[in-house]
C-alpha distance (Angstrom), angle and dihedral (degrees) to the residues before:
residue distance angle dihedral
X1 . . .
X2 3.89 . .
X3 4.19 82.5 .
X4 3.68 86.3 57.3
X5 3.25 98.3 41.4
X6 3.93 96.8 56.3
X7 3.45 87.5 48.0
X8 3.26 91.6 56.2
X9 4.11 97.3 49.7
X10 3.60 80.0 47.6
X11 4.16 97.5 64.5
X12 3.69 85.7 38.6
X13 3.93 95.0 59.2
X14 4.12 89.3 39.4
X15 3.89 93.4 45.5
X16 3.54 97.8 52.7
X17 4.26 104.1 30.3
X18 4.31 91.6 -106.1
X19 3.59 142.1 145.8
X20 3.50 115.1 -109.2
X21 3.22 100.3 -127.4
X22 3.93 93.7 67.2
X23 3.69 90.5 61.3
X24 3.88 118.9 88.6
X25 3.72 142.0 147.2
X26 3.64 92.2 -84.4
X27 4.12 88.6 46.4
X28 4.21 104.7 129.0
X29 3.31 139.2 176.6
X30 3.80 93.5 -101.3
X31 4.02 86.5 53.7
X32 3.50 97.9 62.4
X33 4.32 128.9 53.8
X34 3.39 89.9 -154.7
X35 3.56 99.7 55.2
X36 3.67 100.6 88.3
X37 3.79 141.1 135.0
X38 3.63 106.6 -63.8
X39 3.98 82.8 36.2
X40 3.33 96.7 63.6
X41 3.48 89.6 52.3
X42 3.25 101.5 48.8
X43 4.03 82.5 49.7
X44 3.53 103.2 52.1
X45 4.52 86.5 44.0
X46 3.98 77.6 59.3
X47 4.03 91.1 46.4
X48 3.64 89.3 58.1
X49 3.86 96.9 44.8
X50 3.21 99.5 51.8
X51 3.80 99.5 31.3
X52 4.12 94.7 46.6
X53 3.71 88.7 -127.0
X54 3.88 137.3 131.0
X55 4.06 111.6 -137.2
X56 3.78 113.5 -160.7
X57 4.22 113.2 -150.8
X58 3.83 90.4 -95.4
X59 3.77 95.8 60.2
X60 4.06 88.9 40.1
X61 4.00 81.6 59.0
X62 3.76 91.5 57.6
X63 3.35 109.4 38.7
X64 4.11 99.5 90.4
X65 3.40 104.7 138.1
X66 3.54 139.5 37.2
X67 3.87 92.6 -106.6
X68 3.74 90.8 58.8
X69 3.46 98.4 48.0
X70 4.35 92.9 49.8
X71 3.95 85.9 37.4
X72 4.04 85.9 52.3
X73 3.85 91.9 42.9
X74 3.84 97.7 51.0
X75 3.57 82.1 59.6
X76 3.72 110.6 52.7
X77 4.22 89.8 31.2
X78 3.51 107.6 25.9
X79 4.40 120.4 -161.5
X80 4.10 107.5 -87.9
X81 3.32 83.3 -124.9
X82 3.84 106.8 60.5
């Protein structure tokens, strides 16, 4: 989970141009400038890329933060080791 949750921060900060270190768990839209409409796109296209997995408009809609999208990613591709 922490894997995936790095990984995570680590789209968030490439998608939207900002330091790591202002990404967290708790990171949401509302947190960051950047993070707007066509960012969010653009985010969840790299969600799916990296992740191998096909998000339909209604889980685009949810996924806000950073927590949602790991939450929502442990569980459609859960850890090998769980």
């Amino acid at each position: 989970m922490i894997d995936r949750l790095n990984d995570v921060r680590e789209l968030v900060s490439l998608a939207f141009g900002v330091p790591l270190e202002r990404v967290d768990a708790q990171t949401a839209q509302e947190d960051l400038i950047e993070w707007d409409s066509i960012g969010h796109l653009n985010l969840m296209l790299m969600v799916e890329d990296t992740f191998c997995v096909n998000l339909d408009l209604d889980n685009m809609g949810r996924l806000r933060s950073v927590g949602a999208i790991v939450m929502f990613l442990g569980t459609v591709c859960p850890s090998p080791d769980s």
